[in-house]
Structure formats: structure tokens, C-alpha cells
FIBA-278608 format. One record per residue: residue in three letters; x, y, z of N, C-alpha, C in turn; residue number from 1. Coordinates in steps of 0.02 Angstrom, whole numbers, plus 50000, padded with zeros to 5 digits. Example, Ala and Ser with C-alpha at 12.3 -4.5 7.8 and 13.67 -1.06 7.14 Angstrom:
# residues 2
+------+-------+-------+-------+-------+-------+-------+-------+-------+-------+-----+
: rest :  n.xx :  n.yy :  n.zz : ca.xx : ca.yy : ca.zz :  c.xx :  c.yy :  c.zz :  nr :
+------+-------+-------+-------+-------+-------+-------+-------+-------+-------+-----+
:  ALA : 50660 : 49716 : 50390 : 50615 : 49775 : 50390 : 50660 : 49835 : 50390 :   1 :
:  SER : 50642 : 49888 : 50354 : 50684 : 49947 : 50357 : 50645 : 50002 : 50394 :   2 :
+------+-------+-------+-------+-------+-------+-------+-------+-------+-------+-----+
# end
This chain:
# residues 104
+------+-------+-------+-------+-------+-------+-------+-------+-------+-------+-----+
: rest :  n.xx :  n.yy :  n.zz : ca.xx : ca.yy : ca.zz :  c.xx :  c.yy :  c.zz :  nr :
+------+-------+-------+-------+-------+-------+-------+-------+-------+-------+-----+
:  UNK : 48841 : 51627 : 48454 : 48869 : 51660 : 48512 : 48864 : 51612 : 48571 :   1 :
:  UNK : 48917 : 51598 : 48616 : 48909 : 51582 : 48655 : 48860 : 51593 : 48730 :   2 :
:  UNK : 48836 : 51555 : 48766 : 48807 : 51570 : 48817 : 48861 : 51577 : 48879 :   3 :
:  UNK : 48880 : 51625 : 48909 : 48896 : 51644 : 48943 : 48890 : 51625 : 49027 :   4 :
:  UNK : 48814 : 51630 : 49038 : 48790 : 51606 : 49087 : 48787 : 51529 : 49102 :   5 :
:  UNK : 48780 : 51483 : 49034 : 48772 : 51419 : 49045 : 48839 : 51390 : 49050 :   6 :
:  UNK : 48904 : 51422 : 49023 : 48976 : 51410 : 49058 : 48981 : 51402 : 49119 :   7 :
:  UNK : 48940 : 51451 : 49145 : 48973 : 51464 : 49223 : 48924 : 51435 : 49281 :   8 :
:  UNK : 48870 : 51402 : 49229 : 48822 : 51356 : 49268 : 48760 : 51404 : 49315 :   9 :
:  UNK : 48756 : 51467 : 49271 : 48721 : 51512 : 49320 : 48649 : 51542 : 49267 :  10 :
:  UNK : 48575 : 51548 : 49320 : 48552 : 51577 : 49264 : 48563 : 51656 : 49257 :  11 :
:  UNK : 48507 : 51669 : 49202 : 48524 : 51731 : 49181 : 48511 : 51787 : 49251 :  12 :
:  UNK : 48458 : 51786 : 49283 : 48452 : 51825 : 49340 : 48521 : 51825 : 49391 :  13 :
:  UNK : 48568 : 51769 : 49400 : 48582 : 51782 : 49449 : 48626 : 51834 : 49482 :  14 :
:  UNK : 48638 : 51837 : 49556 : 48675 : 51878 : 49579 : 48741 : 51888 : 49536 :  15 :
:  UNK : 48776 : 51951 : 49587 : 48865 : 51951 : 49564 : 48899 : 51922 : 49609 :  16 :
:  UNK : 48853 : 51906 : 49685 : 48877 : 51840 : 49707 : 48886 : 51772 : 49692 :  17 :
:  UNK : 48819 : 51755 : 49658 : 48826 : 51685 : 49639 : 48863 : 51678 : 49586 :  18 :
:  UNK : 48889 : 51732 : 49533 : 48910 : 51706 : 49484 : 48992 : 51702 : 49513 :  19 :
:  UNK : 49000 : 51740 : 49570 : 49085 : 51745 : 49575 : 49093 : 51665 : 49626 :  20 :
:  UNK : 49038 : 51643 : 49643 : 49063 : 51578 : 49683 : 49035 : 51530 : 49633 :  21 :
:  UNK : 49020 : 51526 : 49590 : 49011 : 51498 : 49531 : 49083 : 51483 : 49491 :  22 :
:  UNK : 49120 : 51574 : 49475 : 49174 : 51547 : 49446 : 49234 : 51522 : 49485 :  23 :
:  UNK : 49228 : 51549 : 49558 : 49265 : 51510 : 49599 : 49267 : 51440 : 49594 :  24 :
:  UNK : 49213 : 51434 : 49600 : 49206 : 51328 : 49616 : 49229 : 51315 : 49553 :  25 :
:  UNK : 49212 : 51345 : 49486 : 49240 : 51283 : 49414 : 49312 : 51326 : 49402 :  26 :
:  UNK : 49312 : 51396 : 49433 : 49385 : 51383 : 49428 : 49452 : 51364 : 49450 :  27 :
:  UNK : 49437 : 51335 : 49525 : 49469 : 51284 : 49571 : 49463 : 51227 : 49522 :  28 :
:  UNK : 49409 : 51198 : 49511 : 49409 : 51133 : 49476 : 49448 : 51125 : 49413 :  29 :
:  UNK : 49438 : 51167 : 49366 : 49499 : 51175 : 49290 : 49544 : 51196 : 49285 :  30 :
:  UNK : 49582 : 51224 : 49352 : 49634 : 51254 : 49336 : 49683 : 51208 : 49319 :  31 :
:  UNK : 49736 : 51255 : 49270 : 49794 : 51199 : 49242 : 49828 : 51185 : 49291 :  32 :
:  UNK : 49844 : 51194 : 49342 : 49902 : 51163 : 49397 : 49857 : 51107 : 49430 :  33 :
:  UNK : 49783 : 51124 : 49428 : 49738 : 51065 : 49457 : 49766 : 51007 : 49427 :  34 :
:  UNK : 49769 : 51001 : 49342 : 49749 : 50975 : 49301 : 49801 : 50991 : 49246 :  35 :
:  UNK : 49872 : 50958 : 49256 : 49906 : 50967 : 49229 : 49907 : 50927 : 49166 :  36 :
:  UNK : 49934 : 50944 : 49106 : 49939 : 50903 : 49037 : 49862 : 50894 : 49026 :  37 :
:  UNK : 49809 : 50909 : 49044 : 49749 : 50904 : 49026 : 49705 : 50956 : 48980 :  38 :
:  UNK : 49734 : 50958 : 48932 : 49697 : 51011 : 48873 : 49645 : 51031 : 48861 :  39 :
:  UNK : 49613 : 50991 : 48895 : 49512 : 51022 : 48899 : 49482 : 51046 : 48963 :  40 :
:  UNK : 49560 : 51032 : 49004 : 49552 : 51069 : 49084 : 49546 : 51142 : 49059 :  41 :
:  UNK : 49621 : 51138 : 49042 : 49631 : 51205 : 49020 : 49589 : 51249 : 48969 :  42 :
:  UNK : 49578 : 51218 : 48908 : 49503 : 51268 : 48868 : 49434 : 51273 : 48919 :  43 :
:  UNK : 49437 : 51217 : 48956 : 49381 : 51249 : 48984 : 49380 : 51304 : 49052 :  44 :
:  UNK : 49451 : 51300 : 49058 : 49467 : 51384 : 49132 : 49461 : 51429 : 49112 :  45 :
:  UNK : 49480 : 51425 : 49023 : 49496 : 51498 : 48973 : 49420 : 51515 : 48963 :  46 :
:  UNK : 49377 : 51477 : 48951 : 49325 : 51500 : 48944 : 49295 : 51495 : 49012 :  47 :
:  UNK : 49279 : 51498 : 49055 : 49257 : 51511 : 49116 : 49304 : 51566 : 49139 :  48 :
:  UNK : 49347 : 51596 : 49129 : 49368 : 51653 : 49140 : 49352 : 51721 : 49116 :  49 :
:  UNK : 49331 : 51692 : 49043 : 49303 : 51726 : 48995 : 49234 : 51751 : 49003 :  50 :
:  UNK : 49197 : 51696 : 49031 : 49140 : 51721 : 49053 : 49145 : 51771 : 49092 :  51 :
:  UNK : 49180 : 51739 : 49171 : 49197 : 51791 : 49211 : 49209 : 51858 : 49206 :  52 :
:  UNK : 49255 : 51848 : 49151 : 49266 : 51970 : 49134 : 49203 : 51969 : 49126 :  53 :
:  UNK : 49164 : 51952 : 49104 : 49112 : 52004 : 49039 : 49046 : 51977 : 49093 :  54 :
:  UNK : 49024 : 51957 : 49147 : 48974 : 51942 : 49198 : 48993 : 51969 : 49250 :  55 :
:  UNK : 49047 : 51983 : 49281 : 49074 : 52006 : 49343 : 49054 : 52099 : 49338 :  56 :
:  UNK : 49076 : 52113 : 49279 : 49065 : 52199 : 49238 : 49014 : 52202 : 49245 :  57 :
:  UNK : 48970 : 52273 : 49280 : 48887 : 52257 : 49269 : 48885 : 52286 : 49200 :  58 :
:  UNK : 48933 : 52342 : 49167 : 48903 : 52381 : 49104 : 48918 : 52311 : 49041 :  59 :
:  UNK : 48990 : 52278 : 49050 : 48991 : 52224 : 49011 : 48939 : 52159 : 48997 :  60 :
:  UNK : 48895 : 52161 : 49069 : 48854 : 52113 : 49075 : 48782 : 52128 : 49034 :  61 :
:  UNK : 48774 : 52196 : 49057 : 48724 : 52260 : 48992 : 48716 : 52230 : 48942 :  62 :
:  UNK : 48783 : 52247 : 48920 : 48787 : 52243 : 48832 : 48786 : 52166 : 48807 :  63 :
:  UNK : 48809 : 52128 : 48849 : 48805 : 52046 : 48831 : 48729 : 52033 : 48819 :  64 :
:  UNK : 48707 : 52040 : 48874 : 48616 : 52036 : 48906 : 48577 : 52067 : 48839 :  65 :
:  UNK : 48611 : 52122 : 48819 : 48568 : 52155 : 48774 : 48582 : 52112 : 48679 :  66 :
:  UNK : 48658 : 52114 : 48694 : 48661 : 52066 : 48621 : 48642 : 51997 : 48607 :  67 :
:  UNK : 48618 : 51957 : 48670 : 48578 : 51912 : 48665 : 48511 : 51921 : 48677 :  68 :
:  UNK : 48465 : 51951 : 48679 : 48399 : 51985 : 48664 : 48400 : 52025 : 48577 :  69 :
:  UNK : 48454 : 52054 : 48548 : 48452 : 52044 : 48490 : 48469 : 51998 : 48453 :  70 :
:  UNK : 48518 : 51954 : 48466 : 48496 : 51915 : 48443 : 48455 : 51846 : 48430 :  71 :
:  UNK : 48429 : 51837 : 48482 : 48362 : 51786 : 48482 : 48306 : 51826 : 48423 :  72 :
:  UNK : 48300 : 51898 : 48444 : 48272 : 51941 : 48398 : 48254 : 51922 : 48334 :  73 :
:  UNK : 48323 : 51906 : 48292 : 48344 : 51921 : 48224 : 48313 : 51844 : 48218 :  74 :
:  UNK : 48351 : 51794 : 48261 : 48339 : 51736 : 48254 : 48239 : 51711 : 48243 :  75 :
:  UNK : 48206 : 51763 : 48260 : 48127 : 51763 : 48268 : 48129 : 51781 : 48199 :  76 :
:  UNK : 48130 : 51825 : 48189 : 48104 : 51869 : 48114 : 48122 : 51827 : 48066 :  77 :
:  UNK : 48193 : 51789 : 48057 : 48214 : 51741 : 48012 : 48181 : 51702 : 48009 :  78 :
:  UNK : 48140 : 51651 : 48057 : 48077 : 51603 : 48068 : 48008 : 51621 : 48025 :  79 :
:  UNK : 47997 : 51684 : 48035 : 47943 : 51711 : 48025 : 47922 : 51735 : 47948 :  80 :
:  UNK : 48002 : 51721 : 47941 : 48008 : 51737 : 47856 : 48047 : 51810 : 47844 :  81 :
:  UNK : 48033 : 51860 : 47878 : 48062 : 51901 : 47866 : 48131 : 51944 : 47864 :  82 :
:  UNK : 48164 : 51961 : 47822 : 48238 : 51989 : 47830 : 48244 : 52023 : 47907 :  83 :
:  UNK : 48307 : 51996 : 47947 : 48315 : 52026 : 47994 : 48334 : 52082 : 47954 :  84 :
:  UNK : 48332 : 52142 : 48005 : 48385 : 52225 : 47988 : 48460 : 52182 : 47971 :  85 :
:  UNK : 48474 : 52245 : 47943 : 48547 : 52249 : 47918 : 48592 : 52196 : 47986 :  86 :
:  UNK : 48635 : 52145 : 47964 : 48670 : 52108 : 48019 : 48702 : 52146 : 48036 :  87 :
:  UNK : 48745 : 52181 : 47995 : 48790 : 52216 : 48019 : 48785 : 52270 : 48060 :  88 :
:  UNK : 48728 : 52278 : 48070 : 48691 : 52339 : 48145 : 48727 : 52298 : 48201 :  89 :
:  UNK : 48742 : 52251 : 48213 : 48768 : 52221 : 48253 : 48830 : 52208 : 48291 :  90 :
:  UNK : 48868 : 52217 : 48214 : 48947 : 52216 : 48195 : 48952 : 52272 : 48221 :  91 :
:  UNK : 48914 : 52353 : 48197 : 48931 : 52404 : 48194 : 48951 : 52409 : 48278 :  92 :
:  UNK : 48885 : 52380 : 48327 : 48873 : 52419 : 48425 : 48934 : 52364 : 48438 :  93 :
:  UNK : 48963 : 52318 : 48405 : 49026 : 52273 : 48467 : 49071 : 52263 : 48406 :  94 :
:  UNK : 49133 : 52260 : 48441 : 49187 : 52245 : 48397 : 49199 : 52179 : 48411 :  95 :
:  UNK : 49240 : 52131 : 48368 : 49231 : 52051 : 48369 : 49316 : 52067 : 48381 :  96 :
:  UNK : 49322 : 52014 : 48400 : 49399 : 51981 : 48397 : 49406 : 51924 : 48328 :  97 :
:  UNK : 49456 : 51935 : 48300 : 49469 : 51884 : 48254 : 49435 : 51820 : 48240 :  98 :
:  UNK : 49413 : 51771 : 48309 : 49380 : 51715 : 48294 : 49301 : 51729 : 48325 :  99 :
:  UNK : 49281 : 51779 : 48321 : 49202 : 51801 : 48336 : 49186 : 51820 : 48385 : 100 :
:  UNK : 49227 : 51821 : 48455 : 49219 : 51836 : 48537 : 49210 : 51894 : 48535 : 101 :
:  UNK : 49169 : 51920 : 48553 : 49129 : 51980 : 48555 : 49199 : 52007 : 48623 : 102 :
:  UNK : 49226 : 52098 : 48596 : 49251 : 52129 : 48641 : 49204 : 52167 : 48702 : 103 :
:  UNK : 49204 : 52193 : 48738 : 49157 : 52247 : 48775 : 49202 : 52274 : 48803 : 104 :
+------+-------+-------+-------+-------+-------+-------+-------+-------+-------+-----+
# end
């Protein structure tokens, strides 16, 4: 899963101020008209935008916050030796998009 916060150059505490002048500043900087014919301008606005929906939302920000606390979780127990719970407890609370991007 992606980190969310480390896209947008913000930590996990911060405001809904800092993160919106956060995506302001990198998204002045990547935008495609900035940065025309530049293909990694552009994947990287799509994902800094992306961040943006799902951090800007406080209930979307919830459920992000919370699916990365499970899964660091799972990621412990696997260390430890033991079967995480069912993965698919996971699958079941968020629906994925085709290439894994978690909906909210």
C-alpha cells in the first residue's frame, strides 16, 4: 500500500492545513501544463491528487489511518511467526480498484 502522507511530504499528524498547502505547492510544481510532454510530471500530479481526495476527507482519512495500523498489524504477527487473521478481513472493510488502490 502506498503511503499517502509521504507523497504529499506530510507527517502522519498533520493539519488539514498543512496538508492542503502541501498539495498546493507539489501541485503547482507537477502539473501537466507546468510540465508539458513530461510523463513522470504527470504520474506524479495523479498521485498527489490521489493522496489529496483520501487526506483532505476527515472520514476517508479514518479509514486510510486505520488500514495502515492494520496493516503494519498483520505485517507484526507474520514476523512473529504467526498466521495473520483471514487477509481477506481486509478485502471484505474496503473495496480495491482493479490495480489495488484502495476506494473509500
Amino acid at each position: 500500500m502506498r503511503d499517502l502522507y509521504k507523497i504529499l511530504g506530510v507527517n502522519r499528524t498533520a493539519s488539514e492545513d498543512e496538508i492542503r498547502k502541501a498539495y498546493r505547492t507539489l501541485s503547482k510544481k507537477y502539473h501537466p501544463d507546468a510540465n508539458p510532454e513530461n510523463q513522470m510530471a504527470e504520474e506524479r500530479f495523479k498521485d498527489i491528487s490521489e493522496a489529496y481526495a483520501v487526506l483532505q476527507n476527515g472520514e476517508k482519512r479514518r479509514l486510510y489511518d486505520q488500514s495502515l495500523k492494520d496493516s503494519t498489524m498483520g505485517a507484526a504477527s507474520q514476523k512473529a511467526g504467526n498466521r495473520p487473521k483471514k487477509q481477506t478481513e481486509f478485502f471484505r472493510r474496503y473495496r480495491f480498484l482493479k490495480y489495488g488502490q484502495a476506494v473509500f
